[in-house]
Every structure is written in C-alpha cells, then in structure tokens.
C-alpha positions in Angstrom: 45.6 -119.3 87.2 48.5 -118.0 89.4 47.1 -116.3 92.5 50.4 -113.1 93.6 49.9 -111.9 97.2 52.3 -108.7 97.0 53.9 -108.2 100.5 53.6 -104.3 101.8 57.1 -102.3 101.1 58.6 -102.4 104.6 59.7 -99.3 106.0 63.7 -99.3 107.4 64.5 -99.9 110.8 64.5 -97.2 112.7 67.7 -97.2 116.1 66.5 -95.7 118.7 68.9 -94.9 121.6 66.5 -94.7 124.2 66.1 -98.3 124.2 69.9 -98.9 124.4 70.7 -97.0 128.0 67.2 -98.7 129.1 68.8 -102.1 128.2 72.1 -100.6 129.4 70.7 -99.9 133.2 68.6 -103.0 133.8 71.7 -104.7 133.1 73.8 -102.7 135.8 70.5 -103.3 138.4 70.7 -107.3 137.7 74.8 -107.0 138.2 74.3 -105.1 141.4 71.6 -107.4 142.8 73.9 -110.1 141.9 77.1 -109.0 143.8 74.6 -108.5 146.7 73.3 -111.8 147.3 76.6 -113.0 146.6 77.8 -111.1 149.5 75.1 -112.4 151.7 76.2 -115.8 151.3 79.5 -115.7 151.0 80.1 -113.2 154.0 77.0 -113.7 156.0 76.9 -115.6 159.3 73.9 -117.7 157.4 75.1 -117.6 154.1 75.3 -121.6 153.3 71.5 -122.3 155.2 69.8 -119.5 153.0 72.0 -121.6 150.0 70.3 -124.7 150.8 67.1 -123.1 151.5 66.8 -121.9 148.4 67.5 -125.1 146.6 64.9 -127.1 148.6 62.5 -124.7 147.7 63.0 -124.8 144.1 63.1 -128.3 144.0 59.7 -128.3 145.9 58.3 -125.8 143.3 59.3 -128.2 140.2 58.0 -131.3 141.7 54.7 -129.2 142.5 54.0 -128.0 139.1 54.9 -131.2 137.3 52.5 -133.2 139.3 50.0 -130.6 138.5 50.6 -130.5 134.7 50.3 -134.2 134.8 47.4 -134.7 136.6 44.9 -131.8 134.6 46.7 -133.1 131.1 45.2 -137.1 131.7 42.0 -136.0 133.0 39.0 -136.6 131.0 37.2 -133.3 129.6 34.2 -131.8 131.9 30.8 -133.5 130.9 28.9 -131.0 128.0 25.8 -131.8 126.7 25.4 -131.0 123.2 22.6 -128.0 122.4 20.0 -128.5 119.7 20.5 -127.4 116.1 18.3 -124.5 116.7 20.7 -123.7 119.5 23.8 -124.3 117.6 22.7 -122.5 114.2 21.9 -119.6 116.6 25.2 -119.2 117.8 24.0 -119.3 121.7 26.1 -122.0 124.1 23.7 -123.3 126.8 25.7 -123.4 130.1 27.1 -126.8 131.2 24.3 -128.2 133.7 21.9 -126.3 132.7 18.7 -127.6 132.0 18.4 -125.6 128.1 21.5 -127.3 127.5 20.3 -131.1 127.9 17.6 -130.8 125.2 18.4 -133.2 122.6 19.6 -132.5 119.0 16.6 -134.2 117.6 14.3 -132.2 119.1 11.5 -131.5 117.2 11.1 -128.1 115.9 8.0 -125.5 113.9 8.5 -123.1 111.8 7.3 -119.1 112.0 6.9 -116.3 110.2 6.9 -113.0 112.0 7.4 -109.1 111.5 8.3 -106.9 114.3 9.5 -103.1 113.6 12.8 -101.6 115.0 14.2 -98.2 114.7 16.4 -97.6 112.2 20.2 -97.4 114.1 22.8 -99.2 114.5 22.6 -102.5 116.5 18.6 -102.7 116.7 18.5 -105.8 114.5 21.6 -107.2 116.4 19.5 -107.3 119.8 16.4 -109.0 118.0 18.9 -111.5 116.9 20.3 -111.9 120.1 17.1 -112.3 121.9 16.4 -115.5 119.2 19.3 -116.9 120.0 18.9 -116.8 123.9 15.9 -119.2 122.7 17.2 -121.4 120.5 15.8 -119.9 117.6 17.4 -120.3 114.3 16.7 -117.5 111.4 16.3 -119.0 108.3 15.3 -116.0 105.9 15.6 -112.0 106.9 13.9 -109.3 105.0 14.3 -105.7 106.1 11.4 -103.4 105.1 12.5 -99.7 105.1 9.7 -97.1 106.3 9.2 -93.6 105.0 9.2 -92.4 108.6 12.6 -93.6 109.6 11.9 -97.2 110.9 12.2 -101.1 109.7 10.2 -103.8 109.5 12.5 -106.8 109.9 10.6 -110.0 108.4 12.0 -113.6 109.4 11.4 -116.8 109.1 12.3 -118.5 112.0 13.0 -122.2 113.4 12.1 -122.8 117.2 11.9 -125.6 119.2 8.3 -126.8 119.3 7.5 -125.9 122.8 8.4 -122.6 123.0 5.2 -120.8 122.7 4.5 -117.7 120.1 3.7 -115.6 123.1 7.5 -116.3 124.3 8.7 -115.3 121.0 6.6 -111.7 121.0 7.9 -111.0 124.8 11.9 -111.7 123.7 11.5 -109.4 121.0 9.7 -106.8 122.7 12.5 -106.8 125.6 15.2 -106.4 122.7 13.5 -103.2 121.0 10.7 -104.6 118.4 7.2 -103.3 118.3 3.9 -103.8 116.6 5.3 -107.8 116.5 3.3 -110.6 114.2 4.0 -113.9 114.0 2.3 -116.9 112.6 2.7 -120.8 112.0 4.8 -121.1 108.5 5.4 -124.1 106.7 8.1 -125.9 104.1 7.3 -124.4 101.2 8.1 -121.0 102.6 11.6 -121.6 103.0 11.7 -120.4 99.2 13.7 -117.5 98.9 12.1 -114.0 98.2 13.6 -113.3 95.2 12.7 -117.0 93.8 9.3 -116.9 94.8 8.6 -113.3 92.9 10.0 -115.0 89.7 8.1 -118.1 89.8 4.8 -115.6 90.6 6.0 -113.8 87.6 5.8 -116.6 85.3 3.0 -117.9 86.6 1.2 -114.3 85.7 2.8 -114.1 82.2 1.4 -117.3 81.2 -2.3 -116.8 82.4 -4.0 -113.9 83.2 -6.0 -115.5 85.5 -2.6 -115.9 87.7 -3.0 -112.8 89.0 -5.5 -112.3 91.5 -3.3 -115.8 92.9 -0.1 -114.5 92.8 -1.4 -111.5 94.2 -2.3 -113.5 97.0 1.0 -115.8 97.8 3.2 -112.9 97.2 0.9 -110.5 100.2 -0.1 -113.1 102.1 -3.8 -113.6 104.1 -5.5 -110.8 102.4 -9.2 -110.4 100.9 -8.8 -108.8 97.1 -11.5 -106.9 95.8 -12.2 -106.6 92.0 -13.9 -103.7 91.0 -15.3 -103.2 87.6 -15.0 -100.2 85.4 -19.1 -100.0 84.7 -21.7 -101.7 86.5 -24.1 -104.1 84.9 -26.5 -101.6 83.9 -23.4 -99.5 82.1 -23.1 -96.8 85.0 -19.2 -96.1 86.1 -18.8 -98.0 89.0 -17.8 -96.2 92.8 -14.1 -97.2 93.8 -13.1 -98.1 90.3 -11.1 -94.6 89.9 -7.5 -96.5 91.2 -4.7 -93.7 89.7 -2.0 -95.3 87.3 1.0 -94.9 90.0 -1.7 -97.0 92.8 -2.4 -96.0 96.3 -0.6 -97.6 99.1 -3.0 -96.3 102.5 -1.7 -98.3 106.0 -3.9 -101.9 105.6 -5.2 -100.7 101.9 -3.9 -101.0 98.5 -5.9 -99.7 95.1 -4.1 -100.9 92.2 -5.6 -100.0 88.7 -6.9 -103.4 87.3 -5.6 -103.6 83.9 -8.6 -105.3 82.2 -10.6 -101.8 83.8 -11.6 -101.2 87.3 -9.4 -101.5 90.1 -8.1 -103.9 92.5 -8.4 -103.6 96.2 -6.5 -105.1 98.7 -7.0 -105.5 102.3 -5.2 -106.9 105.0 -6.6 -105.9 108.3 -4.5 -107.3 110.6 -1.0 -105.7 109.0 -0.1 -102.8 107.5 1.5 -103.1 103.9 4.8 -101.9 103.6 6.1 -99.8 100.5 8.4 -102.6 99.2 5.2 -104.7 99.2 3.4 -102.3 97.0 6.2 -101.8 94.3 5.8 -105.6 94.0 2.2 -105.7 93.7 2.4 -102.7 91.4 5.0 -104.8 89.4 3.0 -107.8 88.8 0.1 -105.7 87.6 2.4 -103.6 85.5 3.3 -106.6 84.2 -0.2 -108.5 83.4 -0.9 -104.9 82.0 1.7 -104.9 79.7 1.4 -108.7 78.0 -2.5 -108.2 77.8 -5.2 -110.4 78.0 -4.1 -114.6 77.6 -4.7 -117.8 78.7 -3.1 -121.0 78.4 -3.4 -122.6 75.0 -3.1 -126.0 76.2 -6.4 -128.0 75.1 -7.9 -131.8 75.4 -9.7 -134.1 73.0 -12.3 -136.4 74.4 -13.9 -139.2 73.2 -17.6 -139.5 74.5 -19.2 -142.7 74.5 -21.2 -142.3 71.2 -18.0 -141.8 69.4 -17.8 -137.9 69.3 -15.0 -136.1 70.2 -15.2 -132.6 71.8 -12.0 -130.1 73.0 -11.9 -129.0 76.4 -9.7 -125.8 76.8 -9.7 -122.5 78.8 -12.3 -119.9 77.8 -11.4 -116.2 78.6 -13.6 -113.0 77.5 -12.7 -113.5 73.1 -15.6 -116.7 73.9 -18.3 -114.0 74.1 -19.9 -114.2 71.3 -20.0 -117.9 71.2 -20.9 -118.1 74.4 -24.0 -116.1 74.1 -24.4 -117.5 70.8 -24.8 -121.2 73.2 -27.5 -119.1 75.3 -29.6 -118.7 72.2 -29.8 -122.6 71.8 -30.5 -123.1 75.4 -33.7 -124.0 76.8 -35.3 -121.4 79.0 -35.8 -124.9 81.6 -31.3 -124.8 81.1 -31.0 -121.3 81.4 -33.5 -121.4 84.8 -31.8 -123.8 86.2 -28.3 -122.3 86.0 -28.8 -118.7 86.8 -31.8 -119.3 89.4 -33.7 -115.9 87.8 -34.6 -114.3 85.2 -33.2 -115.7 82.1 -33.9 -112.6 80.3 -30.4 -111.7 82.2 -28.5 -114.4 81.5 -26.1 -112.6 78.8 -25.6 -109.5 81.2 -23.2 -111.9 83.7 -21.7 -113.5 80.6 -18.6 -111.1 80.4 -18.0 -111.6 84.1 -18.2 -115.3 84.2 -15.1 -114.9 81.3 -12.9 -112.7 83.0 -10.4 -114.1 84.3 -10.7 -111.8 87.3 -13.3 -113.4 88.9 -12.3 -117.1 87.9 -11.4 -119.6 85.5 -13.6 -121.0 82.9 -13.6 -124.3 80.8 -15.2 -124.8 77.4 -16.2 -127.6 75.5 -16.3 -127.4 71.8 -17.2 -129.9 69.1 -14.9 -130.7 66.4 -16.4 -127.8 63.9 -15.5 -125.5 67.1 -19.0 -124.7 68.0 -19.2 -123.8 71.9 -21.3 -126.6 73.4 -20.2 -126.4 77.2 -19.2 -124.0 79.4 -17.8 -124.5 83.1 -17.2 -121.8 86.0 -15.2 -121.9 89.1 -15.5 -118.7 90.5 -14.0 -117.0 93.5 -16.3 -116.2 96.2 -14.1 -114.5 99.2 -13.0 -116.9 101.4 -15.6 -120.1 99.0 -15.2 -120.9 95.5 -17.9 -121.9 93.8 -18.9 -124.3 90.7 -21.0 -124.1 87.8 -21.8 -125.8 84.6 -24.1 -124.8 81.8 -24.4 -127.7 79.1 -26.4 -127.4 75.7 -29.8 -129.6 75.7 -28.5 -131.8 72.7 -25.3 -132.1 74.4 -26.4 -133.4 77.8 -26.6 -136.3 79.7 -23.1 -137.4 77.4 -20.2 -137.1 80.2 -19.3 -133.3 79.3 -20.7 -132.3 82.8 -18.3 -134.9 84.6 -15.1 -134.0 82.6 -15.7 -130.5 83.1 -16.7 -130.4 86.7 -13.4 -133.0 87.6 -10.8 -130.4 85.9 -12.5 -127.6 87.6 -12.0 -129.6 91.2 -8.4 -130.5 90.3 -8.2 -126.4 89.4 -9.8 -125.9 93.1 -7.5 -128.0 94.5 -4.4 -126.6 92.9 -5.1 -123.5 94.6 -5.5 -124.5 98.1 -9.0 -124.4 98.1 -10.8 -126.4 101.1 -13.7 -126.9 99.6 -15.9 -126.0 96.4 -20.1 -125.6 96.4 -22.4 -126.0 93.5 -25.9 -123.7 93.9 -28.8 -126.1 91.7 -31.8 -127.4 92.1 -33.6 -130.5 93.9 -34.8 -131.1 89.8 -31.5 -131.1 88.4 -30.4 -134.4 89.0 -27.8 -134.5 86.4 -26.0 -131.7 88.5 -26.1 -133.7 91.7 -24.5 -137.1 90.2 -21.9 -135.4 88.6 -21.2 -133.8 92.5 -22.0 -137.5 93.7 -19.8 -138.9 90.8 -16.7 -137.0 92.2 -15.9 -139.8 95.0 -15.4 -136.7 97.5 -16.8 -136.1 100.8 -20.2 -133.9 100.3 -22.5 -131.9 102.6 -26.0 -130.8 101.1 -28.1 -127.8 102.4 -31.5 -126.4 101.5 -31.2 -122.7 101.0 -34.4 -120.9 100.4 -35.4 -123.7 97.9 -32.7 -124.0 96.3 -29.9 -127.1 97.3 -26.4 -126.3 97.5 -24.0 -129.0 97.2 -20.9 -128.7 99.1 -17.4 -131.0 98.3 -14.4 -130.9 100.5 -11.1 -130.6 99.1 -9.1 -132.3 101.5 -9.2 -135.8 99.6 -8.5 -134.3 96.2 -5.0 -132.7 97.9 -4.1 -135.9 99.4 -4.8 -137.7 96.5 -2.4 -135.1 94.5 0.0 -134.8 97.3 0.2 -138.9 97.1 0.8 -138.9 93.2 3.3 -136.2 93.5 5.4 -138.3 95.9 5.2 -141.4 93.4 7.1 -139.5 90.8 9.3 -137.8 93.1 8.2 -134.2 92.7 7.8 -131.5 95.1 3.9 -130.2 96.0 3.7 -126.8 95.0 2.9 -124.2 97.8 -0.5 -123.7 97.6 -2.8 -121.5 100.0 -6.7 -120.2 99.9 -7.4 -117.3 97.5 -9.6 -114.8 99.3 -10.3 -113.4 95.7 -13.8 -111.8 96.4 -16.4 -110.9 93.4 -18.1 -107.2 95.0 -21.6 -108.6 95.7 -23.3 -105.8 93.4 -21.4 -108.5 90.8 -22.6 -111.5 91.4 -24.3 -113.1 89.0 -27.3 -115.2 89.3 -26.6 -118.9 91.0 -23.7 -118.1 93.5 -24.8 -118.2 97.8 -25.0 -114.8 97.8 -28.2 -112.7 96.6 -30.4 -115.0 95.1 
C-alpha cells in the first residue's frame, strides 16, 4: 500500500516594499560607518596604532575561543548516576549528586493500589501524577471514577520503591489536591487490566452459578456479601429481601436483587462504592439472571476398593428430591451427627445447602444414579466450613475422603486460609478423613461438640508448586467474605448450635 502525503497549496509571494528601503538604509548606515573609520586611520594622527591594535585583538579573540572549544569538546561528560526504573518510567530526573539520584536501578520495588478523589478540572490528575513522580512512583493502571456530584475518584495501581512508606504516598497526594485517599499492598495478579479481568469474571459466572457471589468479590474487592432469602425457613417473607430490579447503590451499601429470590447485600465499610462499580455488579447479576440456574457438568468415576464405581459431580438445587430422598435412608445416629439437632429438621436446610448461593456442593451417585453422598463447603463470612453426609451402607468405603479432598482443593482455589469441620468426639470416621488430608490441623472443644480446623496454606503451595511444573500462571485468588445471614444457618456450622 502507497502511503500520499499531499503538501498544503502554497499561497504566492507577497513584495513588500517596506522591507526594501529598510534594506536600502542599513546599507547607507554600514557605508557611512565605513568611510568613517576609514578616515580615522587614514587621516588621523593614530590611524596605523588603532590598525594594529585592532589586529592583535582579533587575533587574541580567535586563539581564545579555539582553545576553549577544544578544551570543553575532549572533556569527559559530568558524572550522572542513573535513577531507578520507577524513577525513569515516572518521567522525574533526580538531580546530579543528589542522594534520590544514586539509588540503584535494581532496587527493589512493592506494588499498591490506592483511590484518592480530585475535583473534576483541568490539570487535577496532572498534579497527582506529578506528585508520584517526585517519588519515584511508576503508574501502572489508571481508572477514573466519575461522581454524580461533580468529582473523580482516580484509581491506580502503582509501583514504588519499597521503602517509601504508604503514609508518604497519602501526604504527596494530599499536597497535590486528592482527598479521602486509600491505599493498600497489591500484588502480580492485579496488574490484569480492568476490562480483562470483568471478562474473565464473566465467564467464570456464565459457566457456574455458584461464580457469582466470587466474582462478586474479586471484581469489588474486600467486602462482606450478604445473601438474603426470599422466605424464611418457616415460609414468612424475609426483612431486607425487597432489593428493587434497577438495585440500590447507598455510599458503603449495595442491594442487588438476587436472581435465585432474595437479595444481595454488599458492604464495604471502609470505601464508598462508586456508580461505575455498581453498573458492574448490576451487570454480572443481570447476567447470572438471565442464563438461569447451572452448574458445571463436568463429573468423575471412582473405583472404590470393593469394585464399585460411583460419579462424583456438582449438585445444585434440581438434587432436591434425591437428596431428601438419601435423608429417608439415613439413620437418625447419621442424621444426629451431621446436623447436631433435631433431625426432624434436617430437610428444612436441604434447599439451602444446594444453592449455590451459600456454597458448593458435591454428590456421589452409584452407577443406577441413586444419590448416596452428599458434600458441603459453605461460606461462613470471613470461614468456610465443611460437611459430609454419607449413607449408612455406603460408609466407611473412601466416599468421605474423595469428597472431603475435592472440597479442600475447591477451598483452596478460592483463597481460602483455612476450612473447619463441626462433628463429634464419636464420629471417628469424620476426624480421619480431616487427619487423612496430610494438612496442618487445630482441634477445639466447643460446647461438646469438636471442631476440626485445617489450614490452607500447604494445599496453595502445593498447587502453586504444580502449577510452576507445567509452566502455568496461578490464578488470582483472594478470601470470599460470602456470609450465610445467621437466621440461615443450618444445623452443624460454628454459629448457633
């Protein structure tokens, strides 16, 4: 392909007279001072002295400046130390000397996210840049956040050298114009770009319904999300569960109409949400809302020891009936030791312990596709908790340690630090499959009841390690805060036993 530049049609010269008698008189000045020092040398009585004079002293002048030009054209250039990468990528020059200026270009750096708000004219985000740069602070990612009220919330993600504390950072950009400032230790995997990260969240939420309450919570950040049901157990409409279709969007607070029924709440105490925060939460709920209720139709066959095989897949709210169909088989010793209460109300927390909402759920199914197994990890605010309810023919086989592993790998998958089981002293089945995990454990007596606590950390490195071996990236991972209201929770979680 031929690239044509087309030159501008040149307007025609243009004589102007004006410049001609200008010409025309310095040209009569230069003849007159001419004929005058001629004069003055010729006819003078020191005419051939001020001759020579003025030959010496030209000859002076030349020697002069070509020694000069010499000299400052051979000399080495002024000693610079080179500024750090921050420095450089900030655009700032340290001066030569100074002591900024002699930090190496390896110097070791950290990475922060923070918010500040600026007024909405011209050249208020150029002074928060330059006060970053006067630091040696490199922006990485900008996000502007317009405000109904007239302002921004400019959201960056920023590279600083690692000793320049974050109370440094909140004082340059209070001097340069930014208020109500936030700012907190980010880490590789937030260098994704906004509008890749929404995408992938996206995805994620089309493929599972049970994506959502996560996505929810990478996409907002540290925040505690409510899930209100439409009804309460005993069938009464629920308070709080009356979110409007559009959502409400109040300072630190967003309801969002839950599309399964109910609502979803979102807080975040410690910074106010910002409308462009709550069209994309609104979006990814729209969006759950519109493909409906799924899960992932991946599935496993296992082999157990005696030569059956059983299917391990995801279990979502269409497993009712089967599920209390399982109940009916159950011991009331099972069911007791499960629920820790009445068994009576066992079924009544069934269509909670499905929904997605509140969890994931495995079952385990023999090959005529009767439900034998089913196995919980629920979101408990800031804990997620385990729980396994195994048919009395079927125990004692391996189903409670397949189950229980993919539910830790689930846990740890999602950032989780650590995962409790709620049994009993008796059920020693439930503590060697905890014991059978190879992870660290703590054990506590609560009321009579022993709750088995495993830390995470292992499981992660384990992951992070197995991940390296094949070369692939870990994905960005973070605790879900995804809080069951405690009205809600059923029988055999911490919290009102």
């Amino acid at each position: 392909m031929t690239e044509r530049t087309h030159a501008p049609a040149q307007r025609p010269h243009r004589h102007h007279w004006r410049r001609d008698v200008v010409e025309l008189a310095a040209l009569f000045c230069a003849v007159a001072v001419a004929d005058g020092i001629a004069n003055l040398v010729a006819h003078g009585p020191e005419g051939p002295f001020l001759l020579v004079a003025s030959a010496v002293a030209l000859l002076i002048t030349a020697a002069f400046h070509t020694w000069w030009a010499r000299r400052h054209s051979h000399a080495p250039p002024p000693l610079r130390t080179a500024p750090s990468a921050p420095a450089r990528a900030a655009g700032s020059a340290p001066e030569s000397g100074s002591e900024s200026g002699a930090e190496p270009a390896t110097a070791t750096t950290s990475l922060w996210r923070m918010r500040t708000t600026v007024r909405d004219e011209p050249g208020s985000l150029a002074s928060i840049c330059t006060a970053l740069a006067h630091h040696g602070v490199d922006i990485l990612t900008l996000q502007t956040h317009p405000l109904p009220e007239g302002g921004t919330v400019d959201e960056f993600l920023l590279r600083a050298p690692q000793q320049l504390p974050a109370g440094d950072l909140t004082r340059a950009i209070a001097g340069a114009g930014g208020h109500s400032t936030w700012i907190e230790r980010a880490d590789a995997h937030d260098l994704v770009d906004t509008p890749t990260r929404v995408l992938g969240l996206a995805t994620r939420t089309a493929l599972d319904a049970a994506e959502l309450p996560l996505a929810l919570r990478q996409l907002l950040g540290r925040c505690t999300i409510h899930s209100i049901p439409a009804t309460t157990l005993s069938g009464r409409p629920n308070a709080g569960a009356d979110a409007p279709v559009e959502g409400v969007l109040e300072e630190t607070v967003m309801r969002l109409r839950d599309p399964s029924g109910g609502a979803i709440t979102v807080e975040r105490p410690y910074l106010p949400f910002t409308p462009t925060e709550f069209a994309r939460a609104r979006a990814l709920v729209e969006l759950d809302a519109r493909l409906g209720p799924r899960v992932p139709h991946g599935h496993d066959v296992l082999t157990l020891p005696e030569g059956n095989e059983i299917t391990v897949r995801r279990a979502d709210g269409s497993d009712l009936a089967a599920a209390r169909a399982m109940h009916d088989r159950c011991s009331e010793r099972t069911l007791g030791l499960r629920y820790h209460g009445p068994v009576s109300d066992a079924d009544r927390y069934l269509a909670h312990l499905l929904s997605p909402r509140f969890g994931r759920t495995l079952a385990a199914t023999t090959a005529s596709g009767k439900l034998v197994a089913l196995g919980h990890l629920l979101w408990d605010g800031d804990e997620t908790e385990v729980a396994l309810l195994i048919e009395d023919d079927w125990q004692r086989r391996g189903i409670g340690t397949e189950l229980l592993g993919r539910l830790i790998a689930m846990a740890a998958e999602t950032g989780c630090d650590s995962v409790y089981a709620v049994t009993q002293a008796s059920n020693t089945g439930m503590v060697a499959a905890m014991r059978g995990l190879g992870l660290p454990l703590d054990y506590q007596i609560e009321e009579g009841t022993l709750v088995i606590t495993a830390r995470l950390d292992a499981a992660r490195g384990e992951a992070t390690r197995r991940d390296a071996a094949r070369g692939e990236a870990t994905p960005a991972v973070s605790r879900v805060p995804y809080e069951l209201p405690r009205a809600q929770h059923p029988y055999g979680q911490r919290h009102g036993h």
